[in-house]
N, C-alpha and C positions, 0 to 999 in steps of 0.2 A: 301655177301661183295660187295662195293657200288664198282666202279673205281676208286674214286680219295682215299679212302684206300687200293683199292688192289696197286694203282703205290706207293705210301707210303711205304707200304713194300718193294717191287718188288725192289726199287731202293737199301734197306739196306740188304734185305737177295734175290740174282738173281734166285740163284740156287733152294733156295724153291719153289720158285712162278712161275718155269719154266712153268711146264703142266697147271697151270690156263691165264698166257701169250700164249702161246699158242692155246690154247681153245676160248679165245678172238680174236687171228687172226685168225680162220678159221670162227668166226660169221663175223669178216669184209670181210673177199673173199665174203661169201656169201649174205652182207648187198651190198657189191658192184654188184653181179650180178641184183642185185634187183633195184637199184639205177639207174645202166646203161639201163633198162626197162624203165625207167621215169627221166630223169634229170631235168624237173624240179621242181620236187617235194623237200620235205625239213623234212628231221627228224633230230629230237634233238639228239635222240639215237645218230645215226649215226657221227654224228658230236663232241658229246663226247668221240666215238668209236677213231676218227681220232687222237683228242687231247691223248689220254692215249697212243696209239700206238708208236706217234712221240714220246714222253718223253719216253719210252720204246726201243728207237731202239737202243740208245749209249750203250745202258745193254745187249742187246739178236742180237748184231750184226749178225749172224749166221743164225736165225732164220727169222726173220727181212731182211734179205739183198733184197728182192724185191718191198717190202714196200716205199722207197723213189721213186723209178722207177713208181710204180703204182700210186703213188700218184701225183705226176710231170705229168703224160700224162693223168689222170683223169682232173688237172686243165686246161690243156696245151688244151684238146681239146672238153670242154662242159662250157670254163669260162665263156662265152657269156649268156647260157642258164641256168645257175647254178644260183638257192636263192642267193639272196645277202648274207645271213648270214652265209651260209655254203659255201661259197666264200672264205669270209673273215676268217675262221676258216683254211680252207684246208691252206692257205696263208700264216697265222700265223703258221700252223704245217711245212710248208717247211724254213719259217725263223728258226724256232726252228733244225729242221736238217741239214741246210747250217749249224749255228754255230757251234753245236755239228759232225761237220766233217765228215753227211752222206752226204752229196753230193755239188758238189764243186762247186763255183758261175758261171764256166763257165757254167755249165749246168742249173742252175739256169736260168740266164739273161736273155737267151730270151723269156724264162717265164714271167718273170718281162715285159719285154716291149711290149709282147701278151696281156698285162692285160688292157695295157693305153687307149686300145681301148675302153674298158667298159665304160659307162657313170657312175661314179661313182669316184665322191671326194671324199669320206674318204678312197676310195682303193687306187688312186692317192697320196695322200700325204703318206700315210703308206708305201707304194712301193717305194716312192719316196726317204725317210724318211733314209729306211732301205738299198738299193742301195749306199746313199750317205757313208753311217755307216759302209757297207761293203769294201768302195775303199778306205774309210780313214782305217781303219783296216789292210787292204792290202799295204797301201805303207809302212807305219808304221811298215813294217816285215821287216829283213832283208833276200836278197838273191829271192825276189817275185820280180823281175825286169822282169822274163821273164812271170810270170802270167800277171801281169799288161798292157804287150807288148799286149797280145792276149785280155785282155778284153778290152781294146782301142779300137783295132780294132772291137770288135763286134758290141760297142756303136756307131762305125764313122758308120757300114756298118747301124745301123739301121734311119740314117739321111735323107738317099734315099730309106727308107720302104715309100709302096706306099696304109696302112691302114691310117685311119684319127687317126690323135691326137695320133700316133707314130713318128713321125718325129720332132713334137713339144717338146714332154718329152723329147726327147735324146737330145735335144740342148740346152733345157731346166737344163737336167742332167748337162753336158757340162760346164755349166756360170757357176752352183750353186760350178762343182768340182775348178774351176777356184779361183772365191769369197773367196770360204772357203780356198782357200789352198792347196788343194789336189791333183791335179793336176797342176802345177802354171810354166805353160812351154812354149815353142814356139810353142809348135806341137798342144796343145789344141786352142790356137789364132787364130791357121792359118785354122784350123779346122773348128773353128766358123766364122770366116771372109770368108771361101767358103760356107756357107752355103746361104750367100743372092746371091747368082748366081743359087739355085736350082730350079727357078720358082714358090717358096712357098711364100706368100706375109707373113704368120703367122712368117715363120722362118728371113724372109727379116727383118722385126718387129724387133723380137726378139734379134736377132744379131746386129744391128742398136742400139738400144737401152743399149748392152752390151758395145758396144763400146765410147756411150756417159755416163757410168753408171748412167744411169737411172734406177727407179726399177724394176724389175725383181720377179714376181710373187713368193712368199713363200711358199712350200710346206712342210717346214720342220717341223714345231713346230705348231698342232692344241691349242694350248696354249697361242698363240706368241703373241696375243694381247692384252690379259691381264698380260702380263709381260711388255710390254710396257708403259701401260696403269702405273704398278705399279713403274716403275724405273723414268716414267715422273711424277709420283709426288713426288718422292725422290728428285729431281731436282728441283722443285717448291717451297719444303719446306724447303731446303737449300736455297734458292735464296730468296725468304722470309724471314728468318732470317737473312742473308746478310744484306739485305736494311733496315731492321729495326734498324739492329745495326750499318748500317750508320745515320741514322736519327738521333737517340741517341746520337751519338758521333758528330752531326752539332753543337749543341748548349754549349758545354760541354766542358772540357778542356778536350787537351789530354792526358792520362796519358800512360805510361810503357803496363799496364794491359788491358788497354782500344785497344791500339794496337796489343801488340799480340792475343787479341779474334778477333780483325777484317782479322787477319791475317789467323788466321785459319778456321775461318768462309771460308773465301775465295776460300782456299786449298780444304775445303769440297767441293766447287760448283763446281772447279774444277777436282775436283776427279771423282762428279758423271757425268758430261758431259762426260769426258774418256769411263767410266762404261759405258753407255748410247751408248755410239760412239762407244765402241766396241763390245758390245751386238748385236747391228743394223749389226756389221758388214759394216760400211761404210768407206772405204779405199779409196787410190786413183790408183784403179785397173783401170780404164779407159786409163788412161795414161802410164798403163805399157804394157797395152795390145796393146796398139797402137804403143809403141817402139818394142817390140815381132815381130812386121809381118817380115816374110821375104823378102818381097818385097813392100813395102808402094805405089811408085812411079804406078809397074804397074797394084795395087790394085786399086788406086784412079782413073787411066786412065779408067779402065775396070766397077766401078760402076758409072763414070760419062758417058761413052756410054751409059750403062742403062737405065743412070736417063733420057737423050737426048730422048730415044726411047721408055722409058716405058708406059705405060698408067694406073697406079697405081692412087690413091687418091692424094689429094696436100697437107695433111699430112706427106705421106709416103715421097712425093718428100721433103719437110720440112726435114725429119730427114736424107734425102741423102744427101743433101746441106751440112750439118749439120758434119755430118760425113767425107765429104773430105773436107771441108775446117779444119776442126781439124786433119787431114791428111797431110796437105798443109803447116799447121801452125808449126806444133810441126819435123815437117820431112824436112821442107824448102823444099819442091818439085815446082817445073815448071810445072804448067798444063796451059796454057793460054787464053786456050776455053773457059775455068771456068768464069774467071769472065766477060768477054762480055755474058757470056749466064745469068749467073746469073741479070746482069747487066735490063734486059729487066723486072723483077720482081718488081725492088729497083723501084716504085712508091706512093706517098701519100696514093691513093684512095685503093693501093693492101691489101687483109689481111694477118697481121702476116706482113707486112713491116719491123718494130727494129728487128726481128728475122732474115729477111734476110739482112739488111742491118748491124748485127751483124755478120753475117758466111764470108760476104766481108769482116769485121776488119780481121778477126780469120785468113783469107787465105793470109791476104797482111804480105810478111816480107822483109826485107833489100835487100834478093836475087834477087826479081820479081823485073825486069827495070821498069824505071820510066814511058816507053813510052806507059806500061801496064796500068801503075795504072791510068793518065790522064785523060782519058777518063771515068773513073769512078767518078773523083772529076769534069770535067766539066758535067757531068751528072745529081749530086748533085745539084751543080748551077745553073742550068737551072730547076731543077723538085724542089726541095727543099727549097734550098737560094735564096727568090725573095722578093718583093715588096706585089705581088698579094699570096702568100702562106699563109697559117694557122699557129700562133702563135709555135703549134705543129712541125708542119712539117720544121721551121724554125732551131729550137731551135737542133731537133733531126740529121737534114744536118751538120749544124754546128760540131756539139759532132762526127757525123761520119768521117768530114772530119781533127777533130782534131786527133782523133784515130787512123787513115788510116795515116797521117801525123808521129805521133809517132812512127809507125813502119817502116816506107819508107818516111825518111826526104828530099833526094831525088828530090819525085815528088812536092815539096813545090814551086813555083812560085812567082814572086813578086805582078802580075797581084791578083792570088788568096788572098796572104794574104791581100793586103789592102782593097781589095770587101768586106771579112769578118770582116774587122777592124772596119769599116764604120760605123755595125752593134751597134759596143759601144756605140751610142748614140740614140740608140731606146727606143721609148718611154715604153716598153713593157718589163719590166724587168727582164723579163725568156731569153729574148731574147738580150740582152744586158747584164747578167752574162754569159753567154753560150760566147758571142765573146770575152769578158774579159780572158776567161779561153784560149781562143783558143791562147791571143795575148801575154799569159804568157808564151804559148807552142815557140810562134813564137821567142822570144826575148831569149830564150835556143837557139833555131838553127842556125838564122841567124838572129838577129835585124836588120841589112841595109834595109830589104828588106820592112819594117815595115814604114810609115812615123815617121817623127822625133818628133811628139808629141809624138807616141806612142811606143818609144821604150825605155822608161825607162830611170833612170838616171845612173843605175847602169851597161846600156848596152853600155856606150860608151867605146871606143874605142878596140871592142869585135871584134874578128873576127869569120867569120862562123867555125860552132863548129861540123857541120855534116861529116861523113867520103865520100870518094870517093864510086864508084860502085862496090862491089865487095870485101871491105877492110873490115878487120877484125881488132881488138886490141887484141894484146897479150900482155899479163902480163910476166913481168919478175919478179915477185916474189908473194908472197902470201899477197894478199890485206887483212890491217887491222892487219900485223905480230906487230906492234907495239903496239899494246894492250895485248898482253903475255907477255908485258915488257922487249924484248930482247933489243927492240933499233936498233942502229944501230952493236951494236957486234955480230951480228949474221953471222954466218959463210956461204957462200955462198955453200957450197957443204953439209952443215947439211941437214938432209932428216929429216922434222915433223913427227912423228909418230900421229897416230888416235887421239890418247891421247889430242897431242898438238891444234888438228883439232877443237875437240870437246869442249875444252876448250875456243876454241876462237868463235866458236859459242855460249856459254855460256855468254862471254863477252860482244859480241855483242845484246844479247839478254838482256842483263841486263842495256845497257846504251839506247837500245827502248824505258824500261819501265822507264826509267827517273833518272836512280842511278848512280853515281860516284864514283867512289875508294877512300879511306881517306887513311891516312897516315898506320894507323894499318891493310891496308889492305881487311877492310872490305866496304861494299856499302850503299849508303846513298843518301836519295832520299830528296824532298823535303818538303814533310811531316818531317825530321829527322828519317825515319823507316831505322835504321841499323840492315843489313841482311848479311851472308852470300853467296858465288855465285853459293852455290846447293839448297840452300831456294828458291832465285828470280829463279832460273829452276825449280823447281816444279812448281811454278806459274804458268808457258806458256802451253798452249794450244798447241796438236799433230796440227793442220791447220796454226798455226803461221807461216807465211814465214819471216825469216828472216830479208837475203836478200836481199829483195825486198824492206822493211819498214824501210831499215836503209841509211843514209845520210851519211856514211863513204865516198865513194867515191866520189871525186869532179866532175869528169868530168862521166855525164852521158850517158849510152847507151840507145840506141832504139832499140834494137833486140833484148831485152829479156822478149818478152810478146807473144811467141810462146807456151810455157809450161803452161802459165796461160790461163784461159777458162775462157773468155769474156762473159761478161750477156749482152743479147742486152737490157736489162733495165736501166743499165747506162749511154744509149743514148738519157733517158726521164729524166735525171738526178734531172735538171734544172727546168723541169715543174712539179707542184702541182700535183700531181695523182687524178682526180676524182673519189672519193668513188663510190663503189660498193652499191646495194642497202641493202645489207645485213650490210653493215657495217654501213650502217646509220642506218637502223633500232636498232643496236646495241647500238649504242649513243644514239638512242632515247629512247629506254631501258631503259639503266642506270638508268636514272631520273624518273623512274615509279617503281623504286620496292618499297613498301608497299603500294601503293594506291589503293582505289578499284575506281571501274565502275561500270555504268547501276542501283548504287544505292540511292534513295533518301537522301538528306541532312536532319540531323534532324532540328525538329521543334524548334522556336522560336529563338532569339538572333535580330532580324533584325524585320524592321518596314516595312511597305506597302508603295506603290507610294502616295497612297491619303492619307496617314496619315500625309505623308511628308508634302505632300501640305498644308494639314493642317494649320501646322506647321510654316510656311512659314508667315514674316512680309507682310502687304497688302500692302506697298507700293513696294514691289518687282514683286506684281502681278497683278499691276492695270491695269496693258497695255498689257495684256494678251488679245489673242482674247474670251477664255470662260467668263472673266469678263466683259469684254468689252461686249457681246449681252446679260449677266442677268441684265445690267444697261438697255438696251432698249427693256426689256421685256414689256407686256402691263400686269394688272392689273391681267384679267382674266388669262392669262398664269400664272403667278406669283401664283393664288390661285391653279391653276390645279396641279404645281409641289407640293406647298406646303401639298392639300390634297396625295397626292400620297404617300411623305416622310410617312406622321402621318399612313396610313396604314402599311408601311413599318415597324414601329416601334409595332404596336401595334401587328404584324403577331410574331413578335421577342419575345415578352413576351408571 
């Protein structure tokens, strides 16, 4: 009888099969003294031995009770020198016994994190895989609050293990319990944010990178890219059929039937981006993480010492920048060293310039004095905004110091704006929409300071619209309560319930996309597509801000671009992006699919040069120079060509 039918049996009748289970564990004691003589050898036996034993242990608990022990400290202290294949077996028989409740993941884990050392990806992700599977399992219990306490702590303590490529997993672990959910607390944050002070440039990375979510290496799913692969052409081919049945419908009347397919065509695309977006798992865990710290202020202080004194790559310095000014921004902190130090980078010639003269926007808000920001915008104007500067570097000053402007109106000057005003009549048209936009910003804040050609006609008699240093607006009621339709009878001590909240976010979301309320209550755009106000929400996108995109409010603020994350790409706005070479090759592409190369044209369809000539009336040819010297041929030349041709002809036949 083979194993995989004696454990068949074994499992429906225990008691039968007791003495041949048993007879089986004492061939493994003694496969094992054999084993421990040579570790790195590799039998099959053996390793089927292991597998039958584990599925046998939930059955013959009794029997079995050292087997989990022997098995744990045979991985625990030859994993290094162990066959890959009977590795990954022994590994798989101790997941198989965690589950089935021989032995408890405390004892397990640092097994698990013993292993990372191995050079070895498919054990990495499977460990990895199964770890993550077991803490979601675990919180998921009730009354495991005090397990959970103790396995916390094993994962923080193995963050200052001082083996290679254990310190990484654990942080590693860490973000993945974070992302998913499973951990989703203060105490994991703060965790991960002391880790770039451990002297580990992999973990400094790492963590850096959690905090701007960026991605973070996958070890979950050895499948995961062909599921990707599959749900982005689910995506493609809903978005395909979309456009097609816009094209359709360009030329066409509209009818009833014609609209609702385009309707629901739509709903499909939307649906599978969701799908797509929640699959990836892509949230906006960056910014939660970053409200999580317990102390932001003397986080930012303690990794810009760092950055001041480190001697890391100028990448790495790139994502520290990076990091507190998204600190600076979303926290409104005072750090002031920041930006003069930063300040000395913000050059034409420097690499990676929009990137740093984007983490400047990110860190300037209402709170930092003016006297701060100054020196930043005459900075500009001296390296930047000139005469002698590059079309580029013009364009990109500009965009910075309209941005820097929007959030600290403030440090806005009369001297600055009209320097930049000037620009509107540049003959270089990247650079002359870029001042345009700047003097649109300017005639919101303060037009006076603007000359009087250039502040509109709509800006007369405006006064500065900017707050004091320091001042805040507060709302005495709920902005946009008039689109619920209360009106003015609304009772001042009535308290909105979520209900009423959510509903007027709906509203708002529905007069974005272009719809207004009719008489019967329903919405109506200008197409005529009468909908519903939980139709036009299904429409919107989870990334939709609000908001942000809505024109409700008259009187605008400049302090609320702290929670938004700035691309310093929208500082090149205005200029043409020079293609990549790959992207030209792309377009040059295009126009070559079916053609071939390297092959001759077939024969015939076209005539010869000299047949042309032929061809050719003589009065078109007479002033030719070859006509011209057969007229002043001599006699004997004239017979020499002539005999020559008649050989010519005669070789022919």
């Amino acid at each position: 009888m083979d194993l995989l039918t004696l454990q068949h049996n074994a499992k429906k009748q225990p008691e039968s099969y007791k003495e041949e289970v048993e007879m089986q564990y004492e061939h493994f004691q003694s496969s094992l003294t054999l084993f421990l003589l040579n570790p790195t050898s590799y039998s099959k036996d053996f390793g089927l031995l292991l597998q039958f034993l584990s599925h046998m242990s939930p059955k013959y608990k009794k029997m079995l009770k050292d087997f989990p022990t022997k098995l744990s400290t045979l991985l625990n202290d030859h994993s290094r020198n162990m066959h890959k294949e009977l590795r990954m077996t022994i590994i798989k028989s101790l997941f198989l016994l965690e589950n089935k409740g021989c032995l408890p993941l405390e004892n397990t884990l640092p097994i698990y994190f013993s292993l990372f050392a191995c050079k070895d990806k498919e054990l990495n992700k499977l460990v990895t895989a199964h770890i993550l599977r077991s803490f979601r399992m675990l919180s998921k219990k009730n009354g495991g609050n005090k397990r959970v306490r103790i396995i916390k702590n094993i994962v923080y303590s193995f963050l200052k293990d001082t083996r290679d490529r254990v310190p990484e997993h654990a942080l590693l672990i860490l973000i993945l319990t974070f992302n998913k959910k499973i951990w989703y607390g203060a105490q994991t944050v703060n965790i991960i944010a002391n880790a770039c002070f451990q002297g580990n440039t992999r973990l400094l990375v790492a963590s850096l990178n959690f905090f701007l979510k960026n991605d973070i290496e996958e070890y979950l799913d050895p499948d995961l890219e062909e599921k990707e692969t599959e749900e982005t052409s689910k995506l493609q081919a809903a978005q395909e059929s979309y456009c097609e049945t816009l094209k359709s419908m360009k030329y066409s009347k509209k009818t009833k039937k014609k609209k609702h397919k385009k309707r629901k065509l739509l709903q499909e695309v939307r649906m599978e981006q969701k799908r797509l977006r929640y699959s990836s798992g892509s949230t906006q865990i960056n910014l939660k993480a970053i409200e999580l710290l317990y102390d932001p202020q003397s986080f930012s202080e303690k990794l810009f010492g760092y950055l001041r004194t480190c001697t890391e790559t100028f990448r790495v310095k790139i994502l520290m920048m990076n990091v507190i000014a998204r600190l600076i921004g979303v926290h409104k902190l005072l750090i002031f060293n920041y930006y003069t130090w930063v300040q000395k980078y913000a050059k034409p010639h420097q690499e990676g310039v929009t990137e740093i003269l984007g983490f400047i926007v990110q860190s300037v808000h209402n709170l930092v004095p003016p006297e701060i920001v100054e020196p930043i915008l005459n900075h500009l104007l001296l390296n930047f905004i000139g005469d002698r500067s590059s079309t580029q570097a013009v364009v990109v000053g500009i965009n910075t110091v309209l941005e820097i402007v929007k959030r600290c109106p403030l440090v806005l000057t009369e001297e600055v704006a009209r320097d930049i005003a000037e620009y509107k009549r540049s003959r270089d048209k990247y650079i002359g929409s870029a001042a345009r936009g700047f003097i649109h910003l300017v005639r919101e804040i303060d037009p006076k300071i603007l000359p009087k050609k250039d502040r509109g006609k709509t800006s007369e008699g405006l006064e500065k619209n900017n707050m004091a240093y320091g001042e805040e607006k507060v709302n005495y009621g709920v902005e946009g309560i008039e689109l619920l339709g209360l009106g003015d009878n609304v009772d001042k001590n009535k308290i909105l319930t979520d209900e009423d909240f959510f509903k007027l976010e709906k509203i708002k979301f529905a007069i974005k996309m272009g719809y207004k309320k009719n008489e019967e209550g329903k919405y109506i755009n200008e197409d005529e597509d009468v909908l519903e106000l939980e139709e036009i929400w299904d429409l919107r996108d989870e990334d939709d801000d609000v908001e942000e995109d809505l024109d409700i409010v008259k009187n605008r603020e400049f302090n609320r671009f702290s929670h938004r994350r700035f691309d310093p790409n929208d500082l090149m706005s205005n200029i043409k992006r020079k293609r990549t070479r790959e992207e030209r090759m792309e377009i040059a592409n295009e126009g070559k699919v079916g053609r071939t190369y390297g092959k001759p044209k077939a024969s015939g369809g076209g005539t010869k040069n000299e047949e042309k000539e032929k061809l050719k009336p003589f009065m078109l040819t007479r002033d030719r120079h070859v006509v011209v010297e057969k007229k002043l041929l001599s006699s004997k030349e004239r017979d020499r060509i002539r005999n020559k041709n008649i050989l010519k002809l005669q070789k022919r036949k």
